[in-house]
N, CA, C and O atoms as a GROMACS GRO file, in nm:
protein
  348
    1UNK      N    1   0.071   0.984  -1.228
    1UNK     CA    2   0.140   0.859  -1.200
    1UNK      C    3   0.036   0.753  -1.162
    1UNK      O    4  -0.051   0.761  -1.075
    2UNK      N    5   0.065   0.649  -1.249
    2UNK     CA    6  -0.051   0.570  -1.208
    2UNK      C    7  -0.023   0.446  -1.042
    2UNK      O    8   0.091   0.421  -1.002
    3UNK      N    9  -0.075   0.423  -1.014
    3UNK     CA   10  -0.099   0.362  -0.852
    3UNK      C   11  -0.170   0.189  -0.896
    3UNK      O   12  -0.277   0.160  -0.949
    4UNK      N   13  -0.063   0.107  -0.849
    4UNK     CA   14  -0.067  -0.018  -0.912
    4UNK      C   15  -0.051  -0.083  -0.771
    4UNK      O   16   0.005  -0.018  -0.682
    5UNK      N   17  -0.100  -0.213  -0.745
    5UNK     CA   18  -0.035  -0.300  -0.649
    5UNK      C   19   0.087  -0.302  -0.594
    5UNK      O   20   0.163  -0.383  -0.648
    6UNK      N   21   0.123  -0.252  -0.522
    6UNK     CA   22   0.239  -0.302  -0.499
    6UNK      C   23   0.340  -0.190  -0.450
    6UNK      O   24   0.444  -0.196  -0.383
    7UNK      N   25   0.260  -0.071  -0.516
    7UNK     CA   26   0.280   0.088  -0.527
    7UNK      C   27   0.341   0.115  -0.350
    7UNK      O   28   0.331   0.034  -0.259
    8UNK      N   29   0.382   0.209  -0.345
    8UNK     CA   30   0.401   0.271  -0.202
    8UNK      C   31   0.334   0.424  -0.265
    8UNK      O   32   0.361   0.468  -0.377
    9UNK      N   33   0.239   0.492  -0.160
    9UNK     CA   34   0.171   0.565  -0.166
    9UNK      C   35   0.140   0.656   0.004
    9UNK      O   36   0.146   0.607   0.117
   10UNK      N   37   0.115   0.769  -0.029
   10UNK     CA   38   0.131   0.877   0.060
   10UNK      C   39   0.010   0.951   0.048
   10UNK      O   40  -0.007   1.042  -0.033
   11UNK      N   41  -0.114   0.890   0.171
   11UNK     CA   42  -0.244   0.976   0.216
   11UNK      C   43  -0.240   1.132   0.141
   11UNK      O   44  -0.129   1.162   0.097
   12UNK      N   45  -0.306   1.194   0.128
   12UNK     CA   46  -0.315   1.342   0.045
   12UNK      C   47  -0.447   1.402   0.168
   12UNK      O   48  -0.455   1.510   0.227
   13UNK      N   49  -0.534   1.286   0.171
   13UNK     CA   50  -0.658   1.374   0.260
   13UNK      C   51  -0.690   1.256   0.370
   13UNK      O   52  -0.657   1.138   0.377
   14UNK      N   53  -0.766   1.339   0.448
   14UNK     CA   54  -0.847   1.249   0.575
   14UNK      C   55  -0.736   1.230   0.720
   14UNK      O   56  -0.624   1.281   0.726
   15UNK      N   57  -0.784   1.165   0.804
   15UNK     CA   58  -0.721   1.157   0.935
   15UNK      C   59  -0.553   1.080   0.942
   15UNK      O   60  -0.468   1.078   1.031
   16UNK      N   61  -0.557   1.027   0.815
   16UNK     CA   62  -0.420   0.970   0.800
   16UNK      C   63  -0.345   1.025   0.687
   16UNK      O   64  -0.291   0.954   0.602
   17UNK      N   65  -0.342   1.157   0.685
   17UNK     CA   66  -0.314   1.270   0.576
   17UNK      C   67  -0.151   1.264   0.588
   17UNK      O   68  -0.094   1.300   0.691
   18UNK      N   69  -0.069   1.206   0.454
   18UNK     CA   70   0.066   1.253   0.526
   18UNK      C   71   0.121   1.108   0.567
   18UNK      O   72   0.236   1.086   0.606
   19UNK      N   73   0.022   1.015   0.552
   19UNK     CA   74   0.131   0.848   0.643
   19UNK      C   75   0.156   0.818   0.505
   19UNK      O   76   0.116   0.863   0.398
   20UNK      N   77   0.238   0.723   0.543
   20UNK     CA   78   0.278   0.610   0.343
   20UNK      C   79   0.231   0.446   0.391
   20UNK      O   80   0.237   0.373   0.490
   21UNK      N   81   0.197   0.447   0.298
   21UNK     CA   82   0.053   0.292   0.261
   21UNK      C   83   0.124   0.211   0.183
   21UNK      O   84   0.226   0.261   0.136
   22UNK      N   85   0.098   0.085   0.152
   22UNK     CA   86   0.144  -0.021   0.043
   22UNK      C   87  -0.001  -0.094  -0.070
   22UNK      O   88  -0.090  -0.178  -0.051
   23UNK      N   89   0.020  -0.052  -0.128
   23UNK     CA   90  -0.146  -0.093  -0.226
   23UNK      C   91  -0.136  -0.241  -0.191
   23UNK      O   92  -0.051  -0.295  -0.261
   24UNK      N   93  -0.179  -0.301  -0.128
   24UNK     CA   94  -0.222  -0.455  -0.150
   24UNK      C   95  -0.355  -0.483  -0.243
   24UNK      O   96  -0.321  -0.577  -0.315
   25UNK      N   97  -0.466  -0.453  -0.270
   25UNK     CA   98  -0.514  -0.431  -0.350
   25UNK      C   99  -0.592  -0.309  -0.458
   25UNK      O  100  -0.551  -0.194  -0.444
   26UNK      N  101  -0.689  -0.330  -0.551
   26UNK     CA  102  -0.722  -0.214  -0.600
   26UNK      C  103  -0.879  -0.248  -0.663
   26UNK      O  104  -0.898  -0.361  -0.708
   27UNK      N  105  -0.953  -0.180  -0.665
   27UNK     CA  106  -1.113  -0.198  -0.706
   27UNK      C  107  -1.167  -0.096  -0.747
   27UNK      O  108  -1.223  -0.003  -0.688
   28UNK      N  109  -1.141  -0.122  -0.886
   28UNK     CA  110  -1.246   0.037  -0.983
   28UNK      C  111  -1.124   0.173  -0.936
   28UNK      O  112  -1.004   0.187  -0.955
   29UNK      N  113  -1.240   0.262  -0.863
   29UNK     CA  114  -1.155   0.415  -0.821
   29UNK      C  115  -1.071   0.412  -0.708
   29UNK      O  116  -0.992   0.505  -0.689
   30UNK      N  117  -1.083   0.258  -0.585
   30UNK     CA  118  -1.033   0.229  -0.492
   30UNK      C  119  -0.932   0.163  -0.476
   30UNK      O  120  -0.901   0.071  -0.551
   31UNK      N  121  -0.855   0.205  -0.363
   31UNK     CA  122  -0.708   0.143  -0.355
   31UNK      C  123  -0.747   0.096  -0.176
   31UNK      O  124  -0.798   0.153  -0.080
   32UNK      N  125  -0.689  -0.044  -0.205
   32UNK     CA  126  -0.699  -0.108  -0.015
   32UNK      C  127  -0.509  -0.076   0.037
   32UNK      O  128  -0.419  -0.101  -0.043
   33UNK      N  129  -0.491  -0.039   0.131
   33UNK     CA  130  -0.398   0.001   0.154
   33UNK      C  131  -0.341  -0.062   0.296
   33UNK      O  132  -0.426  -0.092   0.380
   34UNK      N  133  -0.271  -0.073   0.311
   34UNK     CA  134  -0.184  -0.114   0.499
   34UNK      C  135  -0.087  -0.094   0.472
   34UNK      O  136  -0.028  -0.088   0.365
   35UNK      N  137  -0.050  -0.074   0.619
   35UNK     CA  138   0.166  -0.035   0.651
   35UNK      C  139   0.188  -0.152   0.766
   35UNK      O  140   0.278  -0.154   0.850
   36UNK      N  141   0.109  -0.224   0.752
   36UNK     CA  142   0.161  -0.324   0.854
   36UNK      C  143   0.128  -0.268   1.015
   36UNK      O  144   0.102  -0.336   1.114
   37UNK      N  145   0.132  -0.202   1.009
   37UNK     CA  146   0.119  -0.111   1.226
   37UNK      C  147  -0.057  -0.043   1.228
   37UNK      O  148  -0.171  -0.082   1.252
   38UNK      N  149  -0.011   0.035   1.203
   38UNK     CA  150  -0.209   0.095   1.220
   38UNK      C  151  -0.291   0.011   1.125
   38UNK      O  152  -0.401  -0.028   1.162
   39UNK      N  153  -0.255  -0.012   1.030
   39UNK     CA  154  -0.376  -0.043   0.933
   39UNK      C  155  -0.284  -0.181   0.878
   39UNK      O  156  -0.196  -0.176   0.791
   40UNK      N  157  -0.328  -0.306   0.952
   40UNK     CA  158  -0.325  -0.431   0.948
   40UNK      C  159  -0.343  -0.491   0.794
   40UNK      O  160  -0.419  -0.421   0.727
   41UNK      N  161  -0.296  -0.592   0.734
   41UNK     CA  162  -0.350  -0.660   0.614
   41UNK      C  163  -0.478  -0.705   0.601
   41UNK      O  164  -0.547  -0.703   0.499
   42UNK      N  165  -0.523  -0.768   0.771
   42UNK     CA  166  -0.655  -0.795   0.746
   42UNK      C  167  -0.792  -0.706   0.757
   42UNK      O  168  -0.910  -0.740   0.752
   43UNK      N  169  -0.717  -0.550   0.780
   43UNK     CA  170  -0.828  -0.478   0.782
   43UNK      C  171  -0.791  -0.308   0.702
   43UNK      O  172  -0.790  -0.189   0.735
   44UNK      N  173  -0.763  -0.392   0.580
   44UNK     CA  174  -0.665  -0.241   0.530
   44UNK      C  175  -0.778  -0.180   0.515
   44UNK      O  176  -0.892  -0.219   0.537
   45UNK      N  177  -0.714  -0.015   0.452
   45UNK     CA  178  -0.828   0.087   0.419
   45UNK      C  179  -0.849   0.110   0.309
   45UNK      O  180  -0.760   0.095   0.226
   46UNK      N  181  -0.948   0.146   0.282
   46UNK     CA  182  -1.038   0.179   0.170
   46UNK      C  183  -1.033   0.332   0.142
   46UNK      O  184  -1.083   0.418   0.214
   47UNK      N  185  -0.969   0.352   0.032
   47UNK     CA  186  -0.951   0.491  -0.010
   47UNK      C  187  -0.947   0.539  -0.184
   47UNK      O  188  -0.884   0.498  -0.281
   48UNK      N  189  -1.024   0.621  -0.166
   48UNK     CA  190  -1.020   0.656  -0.306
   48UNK      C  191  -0.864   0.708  -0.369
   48UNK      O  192  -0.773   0.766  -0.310
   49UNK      N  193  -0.876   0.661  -0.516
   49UNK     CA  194  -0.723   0.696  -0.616
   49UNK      C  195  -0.696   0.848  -0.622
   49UNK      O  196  -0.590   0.900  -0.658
   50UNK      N  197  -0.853   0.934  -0.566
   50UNK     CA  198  -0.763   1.052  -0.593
   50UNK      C  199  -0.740   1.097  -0.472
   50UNK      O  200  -0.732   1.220  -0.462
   51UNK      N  201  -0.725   1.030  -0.371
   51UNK     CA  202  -0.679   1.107  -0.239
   51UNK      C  203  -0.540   1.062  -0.206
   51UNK      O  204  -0.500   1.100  -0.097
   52UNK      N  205  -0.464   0.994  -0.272
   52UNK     CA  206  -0.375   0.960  -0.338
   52UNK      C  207  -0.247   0.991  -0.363
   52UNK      O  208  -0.250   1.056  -0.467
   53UNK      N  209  -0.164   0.983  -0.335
   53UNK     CA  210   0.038   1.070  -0.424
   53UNK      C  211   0.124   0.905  -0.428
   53UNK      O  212   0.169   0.843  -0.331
   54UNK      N  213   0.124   0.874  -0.541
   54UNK     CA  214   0.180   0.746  -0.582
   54UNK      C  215   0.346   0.852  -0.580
   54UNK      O  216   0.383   0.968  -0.594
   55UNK      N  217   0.401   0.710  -0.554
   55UNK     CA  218   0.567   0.818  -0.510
   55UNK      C  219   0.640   0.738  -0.616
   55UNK      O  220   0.759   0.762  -0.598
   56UNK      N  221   0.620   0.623  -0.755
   56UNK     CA  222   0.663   0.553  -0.831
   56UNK      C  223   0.778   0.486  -0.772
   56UNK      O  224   0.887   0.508  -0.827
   57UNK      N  225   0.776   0.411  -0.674
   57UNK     CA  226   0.850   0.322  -0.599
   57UNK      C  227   0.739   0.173  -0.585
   57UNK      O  228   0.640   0.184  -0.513
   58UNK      N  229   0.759   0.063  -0.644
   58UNK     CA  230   0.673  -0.040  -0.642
   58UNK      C  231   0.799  -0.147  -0.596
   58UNK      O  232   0.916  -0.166  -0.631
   59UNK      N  233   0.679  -0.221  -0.469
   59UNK     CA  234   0.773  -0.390  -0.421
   59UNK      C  235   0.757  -0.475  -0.495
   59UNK      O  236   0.650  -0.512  -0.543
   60UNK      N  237   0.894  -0.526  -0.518
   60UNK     CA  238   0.840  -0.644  -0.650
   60UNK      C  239   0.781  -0.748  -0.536
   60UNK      O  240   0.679  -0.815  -0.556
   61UNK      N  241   0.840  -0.751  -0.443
   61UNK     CA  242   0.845  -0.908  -0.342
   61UNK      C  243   0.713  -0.914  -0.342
   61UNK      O  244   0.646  -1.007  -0.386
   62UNK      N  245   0.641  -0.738  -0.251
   62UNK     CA  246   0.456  -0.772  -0.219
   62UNK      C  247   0.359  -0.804  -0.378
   62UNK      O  248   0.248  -0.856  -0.368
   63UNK      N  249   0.416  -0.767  -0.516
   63UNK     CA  250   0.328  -0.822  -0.600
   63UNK      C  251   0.341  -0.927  -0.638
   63UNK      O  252   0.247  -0.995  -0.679
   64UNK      N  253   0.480  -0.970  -0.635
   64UNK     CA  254   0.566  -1.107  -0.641
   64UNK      C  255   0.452  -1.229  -0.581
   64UNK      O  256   0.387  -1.315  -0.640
   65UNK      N  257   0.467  -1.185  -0.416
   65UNK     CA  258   0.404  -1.322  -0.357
   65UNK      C  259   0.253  -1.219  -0.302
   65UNK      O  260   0.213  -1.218  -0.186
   66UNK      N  261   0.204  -1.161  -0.386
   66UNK     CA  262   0.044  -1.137  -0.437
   66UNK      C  263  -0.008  -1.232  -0.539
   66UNK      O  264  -0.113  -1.295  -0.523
   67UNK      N  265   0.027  -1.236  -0.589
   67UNK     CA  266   0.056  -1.315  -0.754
   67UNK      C  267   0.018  -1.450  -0.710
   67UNK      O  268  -0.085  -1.514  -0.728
   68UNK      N  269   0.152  -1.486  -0.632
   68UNK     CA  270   0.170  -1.632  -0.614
   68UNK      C  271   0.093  -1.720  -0.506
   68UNK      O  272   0.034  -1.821  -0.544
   69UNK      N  273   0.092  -1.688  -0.396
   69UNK     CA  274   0.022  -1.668  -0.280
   69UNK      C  275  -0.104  -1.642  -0.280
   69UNK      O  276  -0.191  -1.727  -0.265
   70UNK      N  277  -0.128  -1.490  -0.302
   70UNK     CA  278  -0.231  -1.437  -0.309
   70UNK      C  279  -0.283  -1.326  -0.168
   70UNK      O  280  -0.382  -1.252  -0.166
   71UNK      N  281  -0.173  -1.347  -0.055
   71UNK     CA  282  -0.201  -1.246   0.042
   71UNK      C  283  -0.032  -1.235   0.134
   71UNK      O  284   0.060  -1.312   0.105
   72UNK      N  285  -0.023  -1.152   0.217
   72UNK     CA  286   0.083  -1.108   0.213
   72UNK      C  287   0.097  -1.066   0.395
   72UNK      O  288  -0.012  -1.024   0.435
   73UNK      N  289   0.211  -1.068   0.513
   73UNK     CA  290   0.175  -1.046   0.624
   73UNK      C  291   0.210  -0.909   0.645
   73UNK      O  292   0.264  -0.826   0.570
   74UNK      N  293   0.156  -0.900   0.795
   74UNK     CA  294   0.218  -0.720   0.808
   74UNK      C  295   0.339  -0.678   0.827
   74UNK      O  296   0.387  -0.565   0.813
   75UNK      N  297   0.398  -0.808   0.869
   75UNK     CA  298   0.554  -0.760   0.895
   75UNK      C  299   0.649  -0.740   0.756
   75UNK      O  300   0.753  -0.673   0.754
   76UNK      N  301   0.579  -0.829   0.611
   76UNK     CA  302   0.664  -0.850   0.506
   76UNK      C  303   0.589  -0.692   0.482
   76UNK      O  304   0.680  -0.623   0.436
   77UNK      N  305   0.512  -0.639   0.489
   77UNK     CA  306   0.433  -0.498   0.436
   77UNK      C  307   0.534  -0.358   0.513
   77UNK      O  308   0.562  -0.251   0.459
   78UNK      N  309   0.576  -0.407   0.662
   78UNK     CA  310   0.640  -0.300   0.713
   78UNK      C  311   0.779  -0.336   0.657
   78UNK      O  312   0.860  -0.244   0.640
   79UNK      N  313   0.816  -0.471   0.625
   79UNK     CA  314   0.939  -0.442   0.535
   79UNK      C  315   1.008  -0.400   0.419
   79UNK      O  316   1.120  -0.358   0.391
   80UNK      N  317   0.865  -0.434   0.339
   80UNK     CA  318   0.832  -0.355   0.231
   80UNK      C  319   0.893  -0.187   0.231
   80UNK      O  320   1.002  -0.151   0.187
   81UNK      N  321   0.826  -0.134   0.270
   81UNK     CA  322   0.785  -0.015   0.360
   81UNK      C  323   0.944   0.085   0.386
   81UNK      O  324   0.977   0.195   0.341
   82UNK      N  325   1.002   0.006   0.459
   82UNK     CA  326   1.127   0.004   0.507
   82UNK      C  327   1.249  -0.014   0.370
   82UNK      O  328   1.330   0.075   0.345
   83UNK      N  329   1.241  -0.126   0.305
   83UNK     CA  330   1.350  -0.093   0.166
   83UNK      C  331   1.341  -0.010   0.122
   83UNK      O  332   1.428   0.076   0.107
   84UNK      N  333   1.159  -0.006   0.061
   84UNK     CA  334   1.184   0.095  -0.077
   84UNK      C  335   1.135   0.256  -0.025
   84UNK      O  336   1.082   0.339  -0.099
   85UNK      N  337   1.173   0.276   0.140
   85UNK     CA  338   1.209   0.438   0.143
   85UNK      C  339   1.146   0.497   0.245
   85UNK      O  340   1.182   0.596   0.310
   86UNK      N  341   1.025   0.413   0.257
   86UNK     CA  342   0.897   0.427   0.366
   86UNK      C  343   0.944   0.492   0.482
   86UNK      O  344   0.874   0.583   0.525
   87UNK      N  345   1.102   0.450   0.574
   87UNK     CA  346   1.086   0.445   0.730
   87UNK      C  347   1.265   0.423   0.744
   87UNK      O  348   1.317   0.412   0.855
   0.00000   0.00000   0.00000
């Protein structure tokens, strides 16, 4: 399953093994990730695509006003989060 912007995605390895993320962005093998609470928009994480479980649930709203905008807050990320299944 491929892992796109916008994606909701579920840690596989490392200390946050098991949380669900929102792709805000993506670079080469890397995906930047936040949920709005631990891992902020302005300091998402850096994680490789194969540590990875894309759950094929994508926000239109966060690529919507990615697109348009170009950045996105933590609360619209934990709401995100919250529709499409997260919480």
């Amino acid at each position: 399953m491929e892992i796109l912007v916008g994606s909701m995605v579920r840690s596989k390895a490392g200390r946050d093994k098991g949380d669900l993320f929102i792709v805000i962005a993506r670079d080469g093998e890397y995906a930047y990730l936040a949920n709005g609470e631990l891992r902020k928009v302005d300091s998402p994480k850096k994680k490789k695509l194969k540590h990875l479980q894309g759950s094929g649930k994508i926000s239109e709203f966060i690529v919507n006003k990615l697109e348009t905008v170009g950045k996105v807050t933590n609360s619209e990320v934990r709401k995100a989060l919250a529709e499409i299944g997260g919480k």
